[in-house]
N, C-alpha and C positions, 0 to 999 in steps of 0.2 A: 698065805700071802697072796694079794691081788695080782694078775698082771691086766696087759694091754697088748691082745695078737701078741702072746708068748713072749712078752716083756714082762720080768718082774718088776714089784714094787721097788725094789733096792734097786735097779737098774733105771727107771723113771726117776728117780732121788738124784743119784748121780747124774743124770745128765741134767737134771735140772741145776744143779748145784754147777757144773759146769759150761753151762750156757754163757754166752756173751752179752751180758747188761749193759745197759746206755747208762750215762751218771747220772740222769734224770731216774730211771728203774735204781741203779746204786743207793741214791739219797733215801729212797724210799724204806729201805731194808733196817731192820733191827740193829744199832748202834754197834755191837760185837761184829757181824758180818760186813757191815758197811766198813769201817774199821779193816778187817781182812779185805776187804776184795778194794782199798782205796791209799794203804801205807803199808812200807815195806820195813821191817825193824831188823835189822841185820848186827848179829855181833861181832864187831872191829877191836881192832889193839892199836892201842896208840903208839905209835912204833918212834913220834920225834913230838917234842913238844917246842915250841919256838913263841917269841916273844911280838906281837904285832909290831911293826917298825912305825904306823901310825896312831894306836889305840894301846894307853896304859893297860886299861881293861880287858884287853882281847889278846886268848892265845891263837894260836894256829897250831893245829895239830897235825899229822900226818898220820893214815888210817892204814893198815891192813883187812883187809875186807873180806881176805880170801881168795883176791882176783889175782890178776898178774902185773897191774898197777895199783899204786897206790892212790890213795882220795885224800885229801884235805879239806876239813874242816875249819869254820872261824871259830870261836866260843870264846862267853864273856864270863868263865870263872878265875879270873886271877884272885878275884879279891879273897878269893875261898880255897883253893890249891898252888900249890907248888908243884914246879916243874915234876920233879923226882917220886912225887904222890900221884901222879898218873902217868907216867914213864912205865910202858909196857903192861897196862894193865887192859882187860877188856870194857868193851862200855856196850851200850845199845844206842845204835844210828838210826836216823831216819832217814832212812839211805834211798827214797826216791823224793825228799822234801826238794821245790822248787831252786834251783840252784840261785845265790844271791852274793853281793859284792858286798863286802863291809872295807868303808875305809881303801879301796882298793885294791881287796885281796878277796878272791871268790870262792866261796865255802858253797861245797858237794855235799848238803845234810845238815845233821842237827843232833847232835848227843842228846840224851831223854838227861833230866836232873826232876828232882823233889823237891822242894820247900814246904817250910812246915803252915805259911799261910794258904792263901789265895794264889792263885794262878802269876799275879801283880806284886806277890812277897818278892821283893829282889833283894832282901836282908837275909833269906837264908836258904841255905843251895850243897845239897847234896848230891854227886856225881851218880847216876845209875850203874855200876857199874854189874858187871856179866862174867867175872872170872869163873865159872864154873861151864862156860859152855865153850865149845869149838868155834874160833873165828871160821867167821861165813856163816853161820846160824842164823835161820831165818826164825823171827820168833812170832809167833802167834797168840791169839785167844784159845781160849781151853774151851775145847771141842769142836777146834777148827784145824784144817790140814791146808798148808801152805797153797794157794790159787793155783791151778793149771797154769795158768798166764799171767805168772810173777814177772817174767822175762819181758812183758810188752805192758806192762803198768805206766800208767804215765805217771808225769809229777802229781805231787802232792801241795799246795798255794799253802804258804802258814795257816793262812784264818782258817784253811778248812781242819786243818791238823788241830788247831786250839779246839776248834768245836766240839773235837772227841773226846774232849774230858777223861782222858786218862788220870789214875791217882795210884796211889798206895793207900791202900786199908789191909790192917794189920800186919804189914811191915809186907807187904805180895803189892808187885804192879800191874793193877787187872784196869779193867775199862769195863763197862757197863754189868760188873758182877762176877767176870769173868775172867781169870790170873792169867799171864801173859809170861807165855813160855817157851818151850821145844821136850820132844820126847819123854811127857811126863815129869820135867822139872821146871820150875816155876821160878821168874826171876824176882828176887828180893832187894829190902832195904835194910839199913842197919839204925838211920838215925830217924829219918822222919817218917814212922810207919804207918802216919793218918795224913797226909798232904796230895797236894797238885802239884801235877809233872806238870813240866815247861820245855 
């Protein structure tokens, strides 16, 4: 193995890997890493589900995060779930997406769902859901370890979050080839195993 003035090669890897990139250097980087080093996917439990008081469509949920407050979310699955069908179950958030108001009620993130079309299908909508991992579970790309500097991540703007093409192929939600997990387990789907997460 190489080094540099008794630096190993593993030791130049690491630091390179934890270096401080510009989002201009960020953009640049391989879809899978950009991805790591740009959203944070955290497994939540939906601890309340509640009824928007201005949008038929739209629940409100109450998140467990792992913190010591809780987060709420807005989500437009009524037409797909019932309260009691996601009452306590875990999901995957996008827990540093740009905070936004729907209707007057301000949703912290974005539950990952599937459809079996196009990214644009809003006829069919599978919940991502994560019961197999510990709420607080940062989830990653396979072959990646959670950022150094998850803690100072800034937001995530939708359009940039759509652009990463996240999906399901063969029923695993990877992004650029790559299954999307924690501690060697990989989070799956049950209905739409070939679609675009939304």
């Amino acid at each position: 193995m190489g080094s540099v003035e008794g630096v190993s090669e593993e030791e130049l890897k690491k630091a390179a890997s934890e270096k401080k990139l510009t989002p201009a250097e960020i953009d640049k980087l391989p879809l899978a890493e950009r991805f790591s080093r740009r959203v944070i996917l955290k497994v939540s439990k939906i601890e309340k589900v509640e009824q928007h008081p201005g949008g038929s469509f739209l629940y409100i949920l109450t998140l467990n995060c792992g913190e010591e407050e809780p987060r709420q979310i807005v989500s437009s699955i009524v037409k797909f779930y019932k309260p009691e069908e996601l009452l306590n179950r875990n999901i995957v958030l996008v827990y540093n997406l740009k905070p936004a108001n729907f209707r007057g009620v301000r949703s912290n993130g974005m539950l990952l769902a599937v459809s079996e079309g196009g990214a644009d299908d809003h006829d069919t909508c599978e919940v991502i859901f994560a019961d197999d991992f510990e709420v607080g579970t940062i989830l990653e790309p396979e072959g990646f370890d959670v950022p150094a500097d998850v803690a100072e991540m800034c937001f995530v703007k939708p359009e940039k979050f759509a652009e990463m093409s996240l999906c399901t192929k063969d029923g695993f939600v990877e992004i650029d080839g790559k299954k999307i997990g924690a501690n060697g387990k990989f989070v799956s789907v049950e209905k739409y195993k070939n679609g675009a997460i939304h």
